[in-house]
N, C-alpha and C positions, 0 to 999 in steps of 0.2 A: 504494500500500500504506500509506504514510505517511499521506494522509488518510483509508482505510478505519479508521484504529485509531483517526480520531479530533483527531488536529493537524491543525494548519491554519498557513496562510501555508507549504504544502508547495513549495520549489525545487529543482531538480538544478541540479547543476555537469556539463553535458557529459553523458558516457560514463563517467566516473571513478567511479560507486557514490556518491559524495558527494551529501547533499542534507542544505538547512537547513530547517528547519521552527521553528514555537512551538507548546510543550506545556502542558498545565494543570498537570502535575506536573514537577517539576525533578531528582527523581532521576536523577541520571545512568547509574549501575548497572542500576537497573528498567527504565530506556527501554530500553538498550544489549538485554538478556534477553529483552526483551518484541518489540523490532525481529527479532532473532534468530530468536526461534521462529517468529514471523509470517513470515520468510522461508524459512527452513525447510520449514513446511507450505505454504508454495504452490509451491513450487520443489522441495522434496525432497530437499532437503542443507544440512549447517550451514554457515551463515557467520558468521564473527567480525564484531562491529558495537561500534565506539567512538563515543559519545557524548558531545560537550563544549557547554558551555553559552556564553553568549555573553561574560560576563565574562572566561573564557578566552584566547578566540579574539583577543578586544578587547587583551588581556594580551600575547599573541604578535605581535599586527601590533604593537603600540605598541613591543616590544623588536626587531622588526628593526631591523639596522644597513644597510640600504641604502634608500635615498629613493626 
């Protein structure tokens, strides 16, 4: 679905819903809405979808306290 709309470098994590991609747009809001609805219409029900970008994520691992 992720490269039907268009990203590319599309990964899943597992089973967990989780997957990273890279966007041409960085909006994180727009992605999250836009993932959304694309799931929605092929599936047929809303799902909530949080989107974070990589400087983030980079943010979160760099503050864990366990090695």
């Amino acid at each position: 679905l992720l490269a039907e709309l268009g990203h590319d470098d599309v990964r899943t994590h597992l089973q967990s819903g989780q997957a990273v991609f890279t966007a041409s747009q960085g909006d994180e809001g727009v992605l999250a809405g836009e993932l959304s609805a694309a799931i929605e219409k092929r599936f047929g029900f809303p799902v909530d979808v949080i989107v974070r970008d990589h400087a983030y994520l980079t943010a979160v691992a760099e503050a864990c306290p366990f090695p």
